[in-house]
C-alpha positions in Angstrom: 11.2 10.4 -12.5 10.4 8.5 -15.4 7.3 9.9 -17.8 5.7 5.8 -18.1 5.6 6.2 -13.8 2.3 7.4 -14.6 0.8 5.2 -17.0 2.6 1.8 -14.7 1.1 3.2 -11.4 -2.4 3.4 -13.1 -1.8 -0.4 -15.1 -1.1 -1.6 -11.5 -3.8 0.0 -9.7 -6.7 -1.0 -12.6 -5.4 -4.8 -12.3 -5.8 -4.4 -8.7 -9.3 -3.2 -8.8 -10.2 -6.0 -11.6 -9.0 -8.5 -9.4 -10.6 -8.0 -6.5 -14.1 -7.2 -8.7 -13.2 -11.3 -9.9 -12.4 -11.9 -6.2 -15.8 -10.7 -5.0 -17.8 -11.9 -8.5 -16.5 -15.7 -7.5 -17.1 -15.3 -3.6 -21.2 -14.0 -4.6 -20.9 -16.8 -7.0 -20.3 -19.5 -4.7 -22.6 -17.7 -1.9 -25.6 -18.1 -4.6 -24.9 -21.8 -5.2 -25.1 -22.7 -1.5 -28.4 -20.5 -1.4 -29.6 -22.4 -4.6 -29.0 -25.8 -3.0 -30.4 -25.0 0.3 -33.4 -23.9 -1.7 -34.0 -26.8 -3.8 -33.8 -28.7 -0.6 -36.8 -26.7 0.6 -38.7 -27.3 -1.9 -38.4 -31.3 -2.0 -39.0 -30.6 1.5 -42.4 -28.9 1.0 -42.5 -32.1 -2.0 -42.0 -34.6 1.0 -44.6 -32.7 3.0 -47.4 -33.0 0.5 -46.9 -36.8 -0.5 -47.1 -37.8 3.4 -50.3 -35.5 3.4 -51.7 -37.3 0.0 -51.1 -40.7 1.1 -52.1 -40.3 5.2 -55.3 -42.9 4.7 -56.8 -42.7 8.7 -57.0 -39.9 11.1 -54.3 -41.3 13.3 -51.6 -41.1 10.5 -52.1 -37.8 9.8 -52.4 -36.4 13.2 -48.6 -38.0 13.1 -48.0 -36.0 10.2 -46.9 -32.7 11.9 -44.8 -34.6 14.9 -42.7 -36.0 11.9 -42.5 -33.0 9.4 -41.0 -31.0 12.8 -38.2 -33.3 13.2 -37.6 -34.0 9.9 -37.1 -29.8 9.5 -35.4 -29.6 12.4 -32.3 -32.1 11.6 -32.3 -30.2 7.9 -31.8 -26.9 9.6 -29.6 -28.2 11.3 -27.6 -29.4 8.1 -28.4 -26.3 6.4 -26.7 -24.4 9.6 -23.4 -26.3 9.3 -23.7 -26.0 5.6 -23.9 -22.5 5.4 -20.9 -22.2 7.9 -18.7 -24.4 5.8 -19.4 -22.4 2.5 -18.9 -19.4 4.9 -15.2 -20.5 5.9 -14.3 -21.6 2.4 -15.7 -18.5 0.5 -13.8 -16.2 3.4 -10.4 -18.2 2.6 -10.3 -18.3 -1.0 -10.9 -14.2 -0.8 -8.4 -13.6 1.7 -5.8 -16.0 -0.2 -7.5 -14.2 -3.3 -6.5 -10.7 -2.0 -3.4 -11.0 -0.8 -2.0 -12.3 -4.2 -3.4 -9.7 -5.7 -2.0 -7.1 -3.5 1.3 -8.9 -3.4 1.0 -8.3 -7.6 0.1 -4.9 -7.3 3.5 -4.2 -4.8 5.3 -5.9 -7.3 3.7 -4.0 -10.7 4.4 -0.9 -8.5 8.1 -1.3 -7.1 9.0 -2.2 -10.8 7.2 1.0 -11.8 9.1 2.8 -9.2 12.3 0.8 -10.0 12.7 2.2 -13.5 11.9 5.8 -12.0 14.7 4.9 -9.7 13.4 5.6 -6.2 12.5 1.6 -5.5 14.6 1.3 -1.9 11.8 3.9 -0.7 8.9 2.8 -2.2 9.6 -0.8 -1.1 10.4 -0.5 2.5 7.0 1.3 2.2 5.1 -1.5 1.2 6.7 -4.1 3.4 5.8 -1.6 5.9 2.2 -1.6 5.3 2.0 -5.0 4.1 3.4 -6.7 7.8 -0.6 -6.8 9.3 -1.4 -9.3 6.2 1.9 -11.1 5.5 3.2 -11.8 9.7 1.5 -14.3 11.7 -1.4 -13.0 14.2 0.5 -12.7 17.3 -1.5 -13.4 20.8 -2.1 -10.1 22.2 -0.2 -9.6 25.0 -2.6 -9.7 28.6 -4.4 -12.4 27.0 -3.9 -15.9 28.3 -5.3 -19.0 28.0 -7.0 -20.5 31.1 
């Protein structure tokens, strides 16, 4: 066994812990700017709601006021919904695309460490191994049909 095993294995393992920190940093990242958005939409929606209530001149336009306001913050929440699903998916891919380079790196950093210790063979078919649940395609469980 080589004596730099050591110091490779750890090299491999700290790059693999800084890049899923980055992974996780960017996914909070773009969570908080979807959460920013939404909110500065609430607030020129409380804007909106003032104005109508400034410039309502007769009883009968502002006893309209709350009818409109309802479905005016009923079709936002409903964007807001589809908005927050859509950052959702995005986020959730780029981390998953994120992670599995970074774990395919890692198996890489690591067989090489191995490689010059020269016990790769092992150490590879181990990986591949483990690595089958994220690398194959989802099969359909069998039992489970379509109707």
């Amino acid at each position: 066994m080589s004596n730099e095993l050591p110091i490779h294995l750890y090299k491999a393992n700290a790059e693999l812990q800084l890049q899923i920190t980055r992974l996780l940093q960017e996914s909070s990242h773009h969570w908080l700017e979807a959460m920013q958005q939404l909110s500065a939409g609430g607030v020129l929606e409380t804007t909106s709601r003032i104005q109508g209530l400034q410039q309502a001149a007769d009883w009968q336009a502002l006893a309209t006021l709350p009818s409109e306001v309802f479905w005016r913050l009923c079709q936002g929440r409903m964007g807001d919904a589809q908005a927050v699903g859509q950052v959702a998916a995005k986020s959730q891919t780029a981390f998953a695309n994120g992670l599995r380079q970074a774990l395919t790196t890692w198996q890489e950093s690591v067989s090489e460490a191995f490689g010059a210790s020269g016990d790769a063979a092992s150490f590879t078919q181990l990986c591949q191994r483990w690595a089958q649940p994220w690398t194959a395609p989802s099969a359909v469980p069998q039992g489970k049909t379509k109707k």
